[in-house]
VOGU-3710 file (C-alpha; in Angstrom, 3 decimals, decimal comma):
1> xxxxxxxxxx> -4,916/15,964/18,485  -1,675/15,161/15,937  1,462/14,430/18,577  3,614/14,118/15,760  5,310/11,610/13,282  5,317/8,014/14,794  7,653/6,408/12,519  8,449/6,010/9,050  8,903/2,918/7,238  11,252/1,999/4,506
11> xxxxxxxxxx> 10,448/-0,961/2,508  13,974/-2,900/1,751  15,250/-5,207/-0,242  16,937/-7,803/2,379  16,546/-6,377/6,341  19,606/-7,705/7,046  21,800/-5,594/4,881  19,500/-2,316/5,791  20,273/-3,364/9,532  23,780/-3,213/9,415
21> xxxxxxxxxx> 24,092/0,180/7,474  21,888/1,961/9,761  22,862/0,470/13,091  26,498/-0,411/11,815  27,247/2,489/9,559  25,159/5,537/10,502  24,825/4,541/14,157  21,182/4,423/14,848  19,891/2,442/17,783  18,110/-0,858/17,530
31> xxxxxxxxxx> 15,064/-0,813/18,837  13,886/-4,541/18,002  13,870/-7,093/15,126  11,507/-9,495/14,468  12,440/-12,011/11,590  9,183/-13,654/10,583  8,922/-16,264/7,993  5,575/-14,744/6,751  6,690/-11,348/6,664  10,415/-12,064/5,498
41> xxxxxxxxxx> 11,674/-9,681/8,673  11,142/-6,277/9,990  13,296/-4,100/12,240  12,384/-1,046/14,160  15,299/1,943/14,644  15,742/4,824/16,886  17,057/8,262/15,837  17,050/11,222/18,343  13,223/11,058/18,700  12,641/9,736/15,319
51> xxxxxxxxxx> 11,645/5,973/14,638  13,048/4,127/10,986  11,107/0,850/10,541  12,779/-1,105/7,980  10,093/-3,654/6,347  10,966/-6,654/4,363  9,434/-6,229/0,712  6,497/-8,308/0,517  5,293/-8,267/-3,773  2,582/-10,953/-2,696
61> xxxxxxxxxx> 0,516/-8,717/0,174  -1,696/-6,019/-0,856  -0,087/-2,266/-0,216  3,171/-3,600/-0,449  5,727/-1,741/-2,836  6,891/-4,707/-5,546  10,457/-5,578/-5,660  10,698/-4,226/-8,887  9,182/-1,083/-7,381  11,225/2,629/-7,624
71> xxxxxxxxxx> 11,921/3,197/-4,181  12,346/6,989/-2,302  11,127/8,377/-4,975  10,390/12,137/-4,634  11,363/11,328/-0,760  14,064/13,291/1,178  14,488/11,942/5,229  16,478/14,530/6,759  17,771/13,822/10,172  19,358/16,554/12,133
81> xxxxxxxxxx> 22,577/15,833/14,238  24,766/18,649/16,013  27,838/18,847/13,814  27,256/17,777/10,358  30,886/18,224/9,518  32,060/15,974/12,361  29,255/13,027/11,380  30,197/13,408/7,507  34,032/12,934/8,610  33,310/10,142/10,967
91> xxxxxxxxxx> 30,935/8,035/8,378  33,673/8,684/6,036  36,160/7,200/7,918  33,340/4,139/8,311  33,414/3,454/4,637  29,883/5,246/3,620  29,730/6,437/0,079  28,320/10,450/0,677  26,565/11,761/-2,167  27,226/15,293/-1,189
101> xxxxxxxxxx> 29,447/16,685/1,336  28,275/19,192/4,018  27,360/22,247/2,178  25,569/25,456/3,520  21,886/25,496/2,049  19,508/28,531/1,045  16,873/27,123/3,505  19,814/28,106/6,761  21,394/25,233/7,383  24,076/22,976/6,481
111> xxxxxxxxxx> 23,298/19,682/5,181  24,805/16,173/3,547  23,419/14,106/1,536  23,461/10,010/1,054  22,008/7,216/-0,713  21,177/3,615/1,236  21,117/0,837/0,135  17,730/0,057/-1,509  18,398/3,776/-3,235  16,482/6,135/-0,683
121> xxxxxxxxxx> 17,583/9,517/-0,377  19,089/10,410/3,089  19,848/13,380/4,722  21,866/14,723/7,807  21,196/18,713/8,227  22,763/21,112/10,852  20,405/24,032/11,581  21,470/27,301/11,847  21,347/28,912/15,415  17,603/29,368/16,816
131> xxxxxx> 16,448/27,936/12,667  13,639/26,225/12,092  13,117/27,143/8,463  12,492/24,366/6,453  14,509/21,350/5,359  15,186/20,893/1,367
//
């Protein structure tokens, strides 16, 4: 039987940099990270329940997205946090460039909007009371 989503893994550009703005920036917990000469590093993040596993590029291993690759394409992570206003304020204050500010959405819930830094499309959504309609 399906538990559930495990994790989901973002393929980055430089580890390092995706590191800092998730644990740094956005606040998510570290959960390891493993730099490995072979696999030019990998780091795993917590969320809530959720697990973000940022990957090191690798254009030379089979499966791999290429550097020159389009990342997050057609991809939305949405994240849910209590008070959407309060977290868009507070990452404001922390420097993060928001691509759209808390807004109320069709779908019932209210929901911001961010690029990373390797271009993937982030989301941070407050449901309505008792809503579980569906994000974007």
């Amino acid at each position: 039987m399906i538990r559930g989503v495990d994790s989901v893994v973002l393929y980055v550009k430089d580890v390092g940099a995706s590191l800092h703005y998730y644990r740094d920036l956005l606040g998510f917990s570290v959960i390891f990270v493993a730099p490995d000469e072979d696999e030019g590093g990998v780091a795993g993040l917590k969320v809530g329940t959720a697990r973000l596993i940022l990957h090191s590029d690798q254009e030379t291993r089979p499966g791999y997205l290429p550097a020159s690759g389009v990342r997050g394409r057609g991809v939305i992570l949405h994240f849910e946090v209590d008070d959407v206003d309060r977290y868009h304020a507070d990452l404001v204050g922390r420097g993060v460039e928001i691509s759209l500010a808390p807004t109320d959405e069709s779908w019932g819930a209210r929901a911001m909007y961010l690029y990373d830094p390797d271009g993937y499309n982030i989301s941070f959504i407050q449901r309505a009371s008792g809503g579980e309609g569906r994000p974007g």
